[in-house]
C-alpha atoms as one frame of an Amber mdcrd trajectory, in Angstrom:
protein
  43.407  97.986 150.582  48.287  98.014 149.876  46.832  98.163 149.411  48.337
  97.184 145.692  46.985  94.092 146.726  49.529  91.765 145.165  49.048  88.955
 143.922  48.912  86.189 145.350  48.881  85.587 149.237  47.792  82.553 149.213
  50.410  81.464 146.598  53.003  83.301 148.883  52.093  81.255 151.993  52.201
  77.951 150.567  55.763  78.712 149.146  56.491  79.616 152.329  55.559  76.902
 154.018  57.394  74.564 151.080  60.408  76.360 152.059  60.589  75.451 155.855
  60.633  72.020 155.491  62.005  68.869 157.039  65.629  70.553 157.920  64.419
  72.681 161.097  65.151  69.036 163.386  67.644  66.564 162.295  66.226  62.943
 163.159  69.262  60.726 164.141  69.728  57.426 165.866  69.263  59.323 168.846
  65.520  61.488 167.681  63.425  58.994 169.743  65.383  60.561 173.255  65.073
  64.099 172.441  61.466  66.050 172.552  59.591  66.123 169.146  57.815  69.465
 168.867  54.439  69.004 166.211  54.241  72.867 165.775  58.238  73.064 164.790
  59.627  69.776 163.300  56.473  67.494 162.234  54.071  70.463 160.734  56.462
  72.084 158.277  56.939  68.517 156.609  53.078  67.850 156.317  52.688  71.397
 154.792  55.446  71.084 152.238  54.269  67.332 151.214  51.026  66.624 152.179
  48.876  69.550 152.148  48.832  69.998 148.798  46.322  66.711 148.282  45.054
  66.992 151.709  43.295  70.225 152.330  40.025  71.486 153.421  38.774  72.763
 150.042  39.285  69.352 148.265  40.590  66.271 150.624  41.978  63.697 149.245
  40.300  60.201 150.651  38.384  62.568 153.128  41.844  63.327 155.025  43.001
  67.082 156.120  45.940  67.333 157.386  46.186  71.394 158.427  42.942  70.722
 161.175  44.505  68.613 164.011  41.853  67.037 165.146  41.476  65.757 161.541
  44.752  64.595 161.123  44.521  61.899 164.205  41.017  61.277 163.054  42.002
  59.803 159.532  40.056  59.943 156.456  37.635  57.859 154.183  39.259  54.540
 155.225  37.887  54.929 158.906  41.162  54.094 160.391  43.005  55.867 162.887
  45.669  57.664 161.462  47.411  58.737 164.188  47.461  56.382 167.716  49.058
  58.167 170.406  51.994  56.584 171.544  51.576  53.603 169.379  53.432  54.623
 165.860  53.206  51.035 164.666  49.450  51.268 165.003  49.202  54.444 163.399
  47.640  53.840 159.759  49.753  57.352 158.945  53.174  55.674 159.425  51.972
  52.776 157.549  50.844  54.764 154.559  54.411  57.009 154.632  57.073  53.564
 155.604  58.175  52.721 151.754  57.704  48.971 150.699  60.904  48.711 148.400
  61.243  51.951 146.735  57.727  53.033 147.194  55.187  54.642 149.478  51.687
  55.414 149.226  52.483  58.954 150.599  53.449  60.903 149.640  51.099  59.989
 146.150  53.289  60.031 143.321  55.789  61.672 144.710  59.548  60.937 146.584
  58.767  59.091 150.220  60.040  61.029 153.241  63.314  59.922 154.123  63.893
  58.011 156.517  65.281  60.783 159.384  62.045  61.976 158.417  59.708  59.084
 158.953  61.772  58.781 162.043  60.904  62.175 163.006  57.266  61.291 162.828
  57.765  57.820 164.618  59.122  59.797 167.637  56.759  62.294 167.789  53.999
  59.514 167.733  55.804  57.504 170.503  56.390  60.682 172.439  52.031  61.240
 173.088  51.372  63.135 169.502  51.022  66.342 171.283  50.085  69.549 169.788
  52.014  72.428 170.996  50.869  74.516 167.855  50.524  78.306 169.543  47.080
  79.628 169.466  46.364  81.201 166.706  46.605  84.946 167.037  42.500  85.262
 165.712  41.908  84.060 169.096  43.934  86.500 171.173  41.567  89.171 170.892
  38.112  89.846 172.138  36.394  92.763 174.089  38.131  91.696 177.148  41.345
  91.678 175.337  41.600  94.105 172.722  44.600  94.488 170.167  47.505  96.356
 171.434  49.137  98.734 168.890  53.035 100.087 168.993  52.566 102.027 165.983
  49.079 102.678 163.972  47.841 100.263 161.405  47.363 100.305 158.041  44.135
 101.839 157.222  42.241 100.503 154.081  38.622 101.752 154.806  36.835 104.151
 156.498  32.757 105.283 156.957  30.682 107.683 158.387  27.195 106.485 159.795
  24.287 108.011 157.855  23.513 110.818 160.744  27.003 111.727 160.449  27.876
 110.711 164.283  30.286 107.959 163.548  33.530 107.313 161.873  34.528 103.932
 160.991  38.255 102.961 160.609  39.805  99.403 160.049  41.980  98.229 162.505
  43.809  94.999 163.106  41.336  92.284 163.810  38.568  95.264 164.771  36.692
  98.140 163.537  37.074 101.056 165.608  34.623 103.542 166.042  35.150 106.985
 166.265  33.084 110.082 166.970  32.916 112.028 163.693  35.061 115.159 165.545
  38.294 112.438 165.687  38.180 113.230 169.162  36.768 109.976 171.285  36.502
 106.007 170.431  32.886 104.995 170.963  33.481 101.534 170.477  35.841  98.728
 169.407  33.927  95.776 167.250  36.837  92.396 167.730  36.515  89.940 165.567
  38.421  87.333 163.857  40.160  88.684 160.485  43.095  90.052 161.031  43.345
  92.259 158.351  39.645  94.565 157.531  39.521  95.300 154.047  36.034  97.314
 154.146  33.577  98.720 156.520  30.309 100.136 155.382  27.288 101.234 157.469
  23.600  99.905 156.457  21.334 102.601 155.045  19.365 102.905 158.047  22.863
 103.160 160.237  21.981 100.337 162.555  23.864  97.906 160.871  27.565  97.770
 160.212  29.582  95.117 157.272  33.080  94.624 157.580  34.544  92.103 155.201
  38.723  91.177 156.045  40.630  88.080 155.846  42.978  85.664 157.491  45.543
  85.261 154.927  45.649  82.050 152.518  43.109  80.880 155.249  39.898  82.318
 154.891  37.444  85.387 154.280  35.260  87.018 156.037  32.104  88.887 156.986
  31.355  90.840 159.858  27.835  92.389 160.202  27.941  94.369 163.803  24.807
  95.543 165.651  25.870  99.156 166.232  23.174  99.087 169.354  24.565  96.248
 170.963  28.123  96.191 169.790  27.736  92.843 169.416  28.786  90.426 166.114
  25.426  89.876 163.973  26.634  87.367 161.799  30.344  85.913 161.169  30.118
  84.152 157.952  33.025  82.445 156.050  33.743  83.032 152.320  36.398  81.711
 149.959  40.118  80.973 151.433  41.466  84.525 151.358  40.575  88.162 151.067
  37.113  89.572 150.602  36.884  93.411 149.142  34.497  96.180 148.405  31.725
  95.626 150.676  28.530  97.774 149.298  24.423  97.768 150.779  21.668  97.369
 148.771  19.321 100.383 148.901  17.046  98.756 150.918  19.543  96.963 153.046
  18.525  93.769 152.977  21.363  92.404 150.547  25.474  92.818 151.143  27.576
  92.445 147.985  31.546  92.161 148.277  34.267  90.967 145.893  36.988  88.149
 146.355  40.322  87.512 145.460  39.030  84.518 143.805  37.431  86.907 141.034
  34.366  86.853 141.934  31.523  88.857 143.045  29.003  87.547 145.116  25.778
  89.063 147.318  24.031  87.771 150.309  21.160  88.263 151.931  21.969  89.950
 155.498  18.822  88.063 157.202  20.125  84.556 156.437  23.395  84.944 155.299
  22.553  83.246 152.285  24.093  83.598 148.970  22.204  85.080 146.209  24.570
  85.975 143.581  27.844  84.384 142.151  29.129  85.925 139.400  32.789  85.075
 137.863  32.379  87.200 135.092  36.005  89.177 136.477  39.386  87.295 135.742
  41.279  89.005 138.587  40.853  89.991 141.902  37.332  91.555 142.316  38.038
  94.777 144.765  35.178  96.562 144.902  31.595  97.021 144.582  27.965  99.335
 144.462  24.779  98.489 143.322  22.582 100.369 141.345  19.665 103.203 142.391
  16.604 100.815 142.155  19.210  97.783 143.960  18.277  95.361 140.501  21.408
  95.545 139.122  25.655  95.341 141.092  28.364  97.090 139.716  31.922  95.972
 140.319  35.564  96.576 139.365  38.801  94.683 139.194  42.157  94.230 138.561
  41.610  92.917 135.278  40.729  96.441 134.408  37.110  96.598 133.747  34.066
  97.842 135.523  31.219  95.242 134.794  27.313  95.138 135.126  25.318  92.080
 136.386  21.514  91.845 137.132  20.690  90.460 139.884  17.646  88.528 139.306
  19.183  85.923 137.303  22.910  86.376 138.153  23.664  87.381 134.588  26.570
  89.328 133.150  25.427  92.152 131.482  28.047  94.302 130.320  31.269  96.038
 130.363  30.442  99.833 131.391  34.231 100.436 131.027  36.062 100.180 127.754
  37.710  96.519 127.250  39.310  98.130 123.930  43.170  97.630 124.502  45.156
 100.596 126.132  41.571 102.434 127.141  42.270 101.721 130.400  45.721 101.047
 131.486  45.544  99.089 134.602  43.225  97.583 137.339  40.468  99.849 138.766
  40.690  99.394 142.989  37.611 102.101 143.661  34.036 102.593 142.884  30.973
 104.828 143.901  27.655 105.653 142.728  26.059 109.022 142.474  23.297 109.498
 145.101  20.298 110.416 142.784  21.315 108.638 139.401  22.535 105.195 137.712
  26.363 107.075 136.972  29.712 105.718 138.924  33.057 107.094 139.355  35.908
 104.842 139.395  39.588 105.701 139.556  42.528 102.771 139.163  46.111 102.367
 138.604  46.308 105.062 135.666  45.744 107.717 138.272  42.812 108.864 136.718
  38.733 109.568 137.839  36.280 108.699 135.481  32.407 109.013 135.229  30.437
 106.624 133.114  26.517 105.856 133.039  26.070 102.914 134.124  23.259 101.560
 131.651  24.545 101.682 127.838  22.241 103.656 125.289  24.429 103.185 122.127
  25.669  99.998 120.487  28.535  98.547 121.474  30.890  99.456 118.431  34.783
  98.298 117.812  37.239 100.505 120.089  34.339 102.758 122.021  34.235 103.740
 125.611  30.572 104.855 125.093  29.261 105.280 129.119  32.330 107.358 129.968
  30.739 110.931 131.184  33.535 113.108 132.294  37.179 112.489 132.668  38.840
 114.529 135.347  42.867 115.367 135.680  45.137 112.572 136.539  46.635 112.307
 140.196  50.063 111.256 141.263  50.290 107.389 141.371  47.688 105.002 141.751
  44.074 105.624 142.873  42.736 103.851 145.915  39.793 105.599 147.214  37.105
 107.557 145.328  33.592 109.076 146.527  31.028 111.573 145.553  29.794 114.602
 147.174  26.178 113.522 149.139  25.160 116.905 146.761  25.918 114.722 143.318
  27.977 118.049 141.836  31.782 117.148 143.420  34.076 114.161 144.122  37.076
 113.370 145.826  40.191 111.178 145.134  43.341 109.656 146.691  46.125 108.226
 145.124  49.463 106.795 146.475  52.814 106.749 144.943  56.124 106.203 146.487
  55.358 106.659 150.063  53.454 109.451 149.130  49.711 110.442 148.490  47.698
 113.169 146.913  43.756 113.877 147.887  42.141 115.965 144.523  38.537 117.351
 144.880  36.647 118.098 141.517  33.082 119.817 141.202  31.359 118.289 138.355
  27.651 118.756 136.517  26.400 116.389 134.297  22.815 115.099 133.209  21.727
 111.468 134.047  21.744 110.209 130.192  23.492 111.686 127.045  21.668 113.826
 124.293  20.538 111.944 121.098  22.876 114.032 119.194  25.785 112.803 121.589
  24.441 109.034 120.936  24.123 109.085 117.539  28.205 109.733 116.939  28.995
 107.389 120.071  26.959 105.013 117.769  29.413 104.727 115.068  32.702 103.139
 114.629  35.780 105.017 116.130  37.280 104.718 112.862  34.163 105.943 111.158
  34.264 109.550 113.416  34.991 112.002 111.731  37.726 114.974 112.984  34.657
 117.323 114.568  33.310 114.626 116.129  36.152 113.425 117.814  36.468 116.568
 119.275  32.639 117.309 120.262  33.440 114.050 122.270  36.246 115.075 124.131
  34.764 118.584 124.940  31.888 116.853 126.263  33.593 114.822 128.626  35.835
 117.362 130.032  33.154 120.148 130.207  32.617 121.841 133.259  34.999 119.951
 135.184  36.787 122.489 138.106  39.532 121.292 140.042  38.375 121.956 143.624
  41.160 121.391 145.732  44.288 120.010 145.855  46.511 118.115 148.406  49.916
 116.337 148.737  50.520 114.397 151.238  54.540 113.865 151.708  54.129 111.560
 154.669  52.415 108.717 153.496  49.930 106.806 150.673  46.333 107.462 150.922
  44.231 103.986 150.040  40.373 105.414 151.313  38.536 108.429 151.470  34.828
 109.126 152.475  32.866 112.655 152.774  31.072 113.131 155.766  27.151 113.135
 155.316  27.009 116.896 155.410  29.590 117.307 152.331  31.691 119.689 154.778
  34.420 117.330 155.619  36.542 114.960 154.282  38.286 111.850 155.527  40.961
 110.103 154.378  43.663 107.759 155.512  46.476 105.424 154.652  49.805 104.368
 154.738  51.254 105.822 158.015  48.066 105.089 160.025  46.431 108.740 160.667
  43.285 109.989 159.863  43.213 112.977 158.161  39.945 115.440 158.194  39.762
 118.010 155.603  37.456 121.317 154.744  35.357 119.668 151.073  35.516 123.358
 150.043  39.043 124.466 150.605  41.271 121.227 151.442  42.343 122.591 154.642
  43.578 120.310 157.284  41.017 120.363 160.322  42.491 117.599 162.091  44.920
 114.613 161.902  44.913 111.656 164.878  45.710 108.166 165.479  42.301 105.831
 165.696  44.126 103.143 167.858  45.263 103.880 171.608  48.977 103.546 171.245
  51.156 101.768 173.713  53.831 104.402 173.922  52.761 107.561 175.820  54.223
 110.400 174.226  54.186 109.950 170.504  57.354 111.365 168.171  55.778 114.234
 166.243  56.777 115.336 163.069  58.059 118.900 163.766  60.199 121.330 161.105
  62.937 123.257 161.069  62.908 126.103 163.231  59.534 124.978 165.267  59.861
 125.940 169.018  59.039 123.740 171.739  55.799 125.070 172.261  54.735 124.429
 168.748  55.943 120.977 168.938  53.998 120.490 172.444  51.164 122.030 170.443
  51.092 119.369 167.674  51.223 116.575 169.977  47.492 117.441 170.557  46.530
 116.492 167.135  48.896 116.537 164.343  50.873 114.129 162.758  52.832 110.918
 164.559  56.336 109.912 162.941  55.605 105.776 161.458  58.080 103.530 160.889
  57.258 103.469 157.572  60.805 102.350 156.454  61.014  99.599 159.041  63.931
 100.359 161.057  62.641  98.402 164.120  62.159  94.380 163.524  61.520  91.821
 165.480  64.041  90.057 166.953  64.648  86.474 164.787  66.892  83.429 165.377
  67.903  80.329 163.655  69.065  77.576 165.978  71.404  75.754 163.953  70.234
  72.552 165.291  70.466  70.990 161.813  73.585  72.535 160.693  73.697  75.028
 158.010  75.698  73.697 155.274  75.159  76.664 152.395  73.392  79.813 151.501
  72.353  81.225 148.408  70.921  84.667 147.742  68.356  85.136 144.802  68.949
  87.276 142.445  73.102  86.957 142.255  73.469  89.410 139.949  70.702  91.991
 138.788  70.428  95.668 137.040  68.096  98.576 138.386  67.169 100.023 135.145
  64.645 102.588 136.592  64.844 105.411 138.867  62.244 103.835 141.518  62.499
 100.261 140.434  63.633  98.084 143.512  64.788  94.488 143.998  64.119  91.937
 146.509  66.707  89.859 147.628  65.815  86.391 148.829  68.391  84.719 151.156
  68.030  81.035 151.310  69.894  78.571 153.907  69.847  74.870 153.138  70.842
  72.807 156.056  72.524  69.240 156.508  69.829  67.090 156.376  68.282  68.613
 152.988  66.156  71.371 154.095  65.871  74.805 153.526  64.910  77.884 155.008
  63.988  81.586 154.484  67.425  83.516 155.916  66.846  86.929 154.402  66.551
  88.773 157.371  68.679  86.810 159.957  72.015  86.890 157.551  74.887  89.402
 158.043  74.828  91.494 155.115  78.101  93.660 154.084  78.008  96.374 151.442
  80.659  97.859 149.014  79.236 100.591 147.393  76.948 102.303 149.996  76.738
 105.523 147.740  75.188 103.027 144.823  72.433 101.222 146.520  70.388 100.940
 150.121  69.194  97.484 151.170  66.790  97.738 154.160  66.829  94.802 156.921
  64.515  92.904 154.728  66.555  93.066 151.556  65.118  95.655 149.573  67.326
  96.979 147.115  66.836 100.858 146.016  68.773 102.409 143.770  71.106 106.080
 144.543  72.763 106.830 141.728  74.418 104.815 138.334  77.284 102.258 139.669
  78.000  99.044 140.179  77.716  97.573 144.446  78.440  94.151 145.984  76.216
  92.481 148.918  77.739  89.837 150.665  75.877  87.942 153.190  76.921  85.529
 155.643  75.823  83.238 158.553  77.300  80.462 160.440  80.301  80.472 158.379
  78.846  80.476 155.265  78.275  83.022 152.735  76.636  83.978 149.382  77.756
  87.316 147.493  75.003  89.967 144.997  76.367  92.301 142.377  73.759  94.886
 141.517  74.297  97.343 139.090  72.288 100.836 138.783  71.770 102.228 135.389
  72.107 105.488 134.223  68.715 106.757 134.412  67.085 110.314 133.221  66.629
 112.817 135.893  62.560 113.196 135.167  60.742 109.885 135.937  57.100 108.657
 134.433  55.402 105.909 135.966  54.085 103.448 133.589  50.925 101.849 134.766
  49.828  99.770 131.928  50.179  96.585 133.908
């Protein structure tokens, strides 16, 4: 998962779009001469004014406008909208051409000016082409796998049930790996870009990925591992789907969306059989319980919550919804492999256990099913998973660039004693001193920090034990794969899962290593990722439509914590009225280098107290930032609350 998984994609990609509109092509007397491009000059002004009506999810008079085909098909009227080469017959331009001040799009809102309906006119006249490029989802296949320059992201990895096979998300694939790390069985392409999670069926021959195509769509994948071939490709909501988890008997896949909620199918039919909106944010994970009746999910809204099945009803809140209990979203769930008891970790850095079925009332301030609490790791938890055994767990947590893997050994019994019930019972408030206490012994009895291990290279977002409990495997930021010994957190190995364009990868070596032991390390250690981003793209603006003014976001700004950063956003608006994302194709100048670093992309991190000046510029025009840093104490504690 950033795997903070911000929010909100989608909301980011229609901004976007708004931003880019009608100024990339000026339309003047001459437009009708020059060629009209439908991908570059007539798209961005249907995203930023007519999308928002005229969408798939909710069309407006039956008309979409971001599916070609249904934009020169038309709507509920039955008319053409769009005649090729014939803009006078083109119900579109007819709807868009004011009548006095007026048009009827866009609806309520400003009509296009008239360089703009121009624009359109031209295009029309010119054959309505589409030159849109194909869409990058169907670049890949078997034939034509993804190339990688540096390793991915990795939010999710699984071993098969006989222990064989690793999973690892990829771009637009799920690679599989033999459990050693040291051979790709098998690359699974399919249309997400991005795989959230992969999770094998209980019997192994099946495998669920769920992924997305941003502010677009979500997605399940269920692979037959036999065949390599794609099962079942079924859409879901319009952006990310999370958390996919089996049912016991493996007839039923639950996941969770970014449209908090949680949902189950059944894998035969593809059918939905639960919806559940019970969650008010992003829904990122999900297990169900021992006997399959019952699915237990967490969010970002902070809680862990019980439906049944059966009749799709919210049940409860196994996690504490008493203020400050838990301080942040949870990201990571798993259930113990003989009894109805999950661990989940979250943004407060901390693994929990808590029964999953409530035997005491539900009293003011309680967090009755908690079990055991366990120490806190650095940063945020990601990934969390118990020992096939039921007596030891493992966590990773990222923070800064940096991650931390923590393995705990654990014993607990599958419900509390009546003694234990009878004070979780009361009132908080009502507890007296000794009780209190007996609680908090309870729930840290027994509890043995296993192992320990910081990872200086890069955020950890998944972990998973092998099926014999012997290894672990974890993974990140910085693309590796990282096996470890369960009982002594000793690296065993660390490689890339994707072939790699470049042939000799940049290892990490350290001071004083001789060649040999740098030659050695290429074999299977740790590949340098350029994490920081020093290597972009090239970009271009063609100043076609002049640039007439640029403004940077935020103009002036103080960095009041040691890690807090800034984002600068440079904006260009253009003669005819449009405007355009600049940030990373402006000339930026800095006075006070010792005060601040701004990467490529405009993040601002602070050095050390001052005051610094940022002055970008581009085609003869400028905009200027004053940041100051604050004086700041040399010890630093994240606050997660939100």
């Amino acid at each position: 998962m950033s795997c903070d998984k911000i929010r909100t994609v989608a909301c980011f990609t229609v901004a976007l779009c708004a931003s880019t509109v009608s100024g990339l092509f000026t339309a003047s007397a001459s437009a009708a001469d020059k060629q009209v491009s439908f991908y570059q000059h007539i798209r961005p002004i249907l995203q930023a004014q007519c999308a928002g009506c005229h969408h798939p999810r909710n069309p407006e008079g039956e008309y979409v406008v971001t599916d070609f085909s249904h934009l020169l098909k038309g709507g509920e009227s039955q008319t053409k909208a769009i005649v090729p080469g014939k803009p006078d017959e083109s119900y579109l331009v007819q709807l868009i051409t004011p009548q006095g001040n007026d048009a009827e799009m866009p609806k309520a809102k400003t009509p296009l000016s008239p360089d703009q309906i121009q624009l359109i006119r031209s295009w029309i006249q010119q054959g309505a082409r589409n030159d849109s490029p194909a869409k990058v989802e169907y670049r890949f296949n078997q034939e034509h796998p993804p190339t990688y320059s540096s390793p991915p992201v990795i939010t999710s990895l699984a071993y098969s049930p006989d222990g064989k096979i690793l999973a690892v998300a990829g771009f637009h694939e799920v690679i599989l790996h033999a459990a050693e790390g040291d051979q790709i069985l098998g690359r699974l392409i399919g249309k997400s870009q991005r795989i959230e999670s992969v999770q094998f069926s209980p019997d192994g021959k099946l495998l669920a990925a769920t992924g997305r195509t941003p502010a677009e769509r979500g997605e399940i994948q269920i692979w037959d591992l036999a065949t390599r071939t794609l099962k079942k490709s079924i859409p879901m909501t319009y952006d990310t789907l999370y958390g996919a988890s089996w049912s016991p008997d493996g007839k039923l896949l639950a996941f969770g969306c970014s449209d908090n909620t949680v949902r189950v199918i059944e894998v035969e039919t593809g059918n939905e059989v639960l919806y559940q909106n019970a969650h008010y944010d992003w829904v990122l994970d999900t297990v169900f319980s021992t006997d399959g009746s019952h699915l237990i999910s967490v969010s970002r809204d902070r809680t862990t919550k019980l439906t049944e099945l059966k009749t799709q009803r919210f049940i409860d809140n196994i996690t504490s919804i008493t203020p400050k209990a838990l301080t942040g979203g949870l990201a990571a769930i798993d259930r113990h492999p003989t009894q109805d008891t999950v661990l989940v970790g979250g943004a407060d850095g901390v693994p929990k256990l808590y029964h999953v079925f409530r035997q005491s009332k539900r009293v003011i301030g309680d967090d009755a099913n908690l079990v055991r609490q366990f120490p806190a790791l650095k940063g945020r938890i990601f990934g969390v998973d118990i020992h096939p055994g039921g007596n030891q767990l493992v966590a990773v947590s990222s923070l800064n660039h940096t991650g931390e893997l923590k393995v705990f050994n654990f014993d607990i019994a599958d419900k509390f004693s009546e003694d234990l019930v009878k004070i979780l019972s009361e009132r908080v408030a009502s507890r007296s001193a000794e009780d209190k206490k007996q609680i908090e012994e309870i729930r840290n009895k027994g509890v043995q920090v296993v192992s320990e291990v910081n990872v200086p290279e890069s955020g950890l977002y998944t972990v998973c034990y092998h099926p014999d409990g012997e290894v672990i495997a974890t993974a990140g930021q910085d693309g590796q794969v990282r096996l470890y010994a369960a009982k002594t957190g000793q690296l065993k190995k660390a490689f890339v899962p994707v072939p790699l364009q470049q042939a000799e990868p940049e290892v990490a070596a350290k001071p004083g290593d001789s060649q040999e032991v740098v030659e050695e390390k290429k074999t299977d250690q740790l590949v340098v990722v350029d994490i920081n981003e020093k290597q972009l793209p090239e970009e271009s603006f063609s100043n076609v439509d002049p640039l007439v003014r640029l403004e940077v976001q935020p103009a002036e700004a103080t960095l009041a914590q040691k890690y807090d950063t800034i984002q600068f956003l440079v904006t260009g608006y253009t003669k005819s009225g449009g405007k355009t994302d600049l940030t990373r194709l402006a000339q930026m100048s800095l006075t006070g280098k010792e005060i601040i670093n701004v990467s490529q992309r405009g993040l601002v991190r602070a050095l050390k107290p001052g005051t610094a000046e940022v002055q970008f510029s581009l085609h003869g025009q400028q905009a200027t930032a004053k940041i100051k840093v604050a004086e700041f104490p040399a010890s630093y504690s994240p606050d997660y609350w939100r």
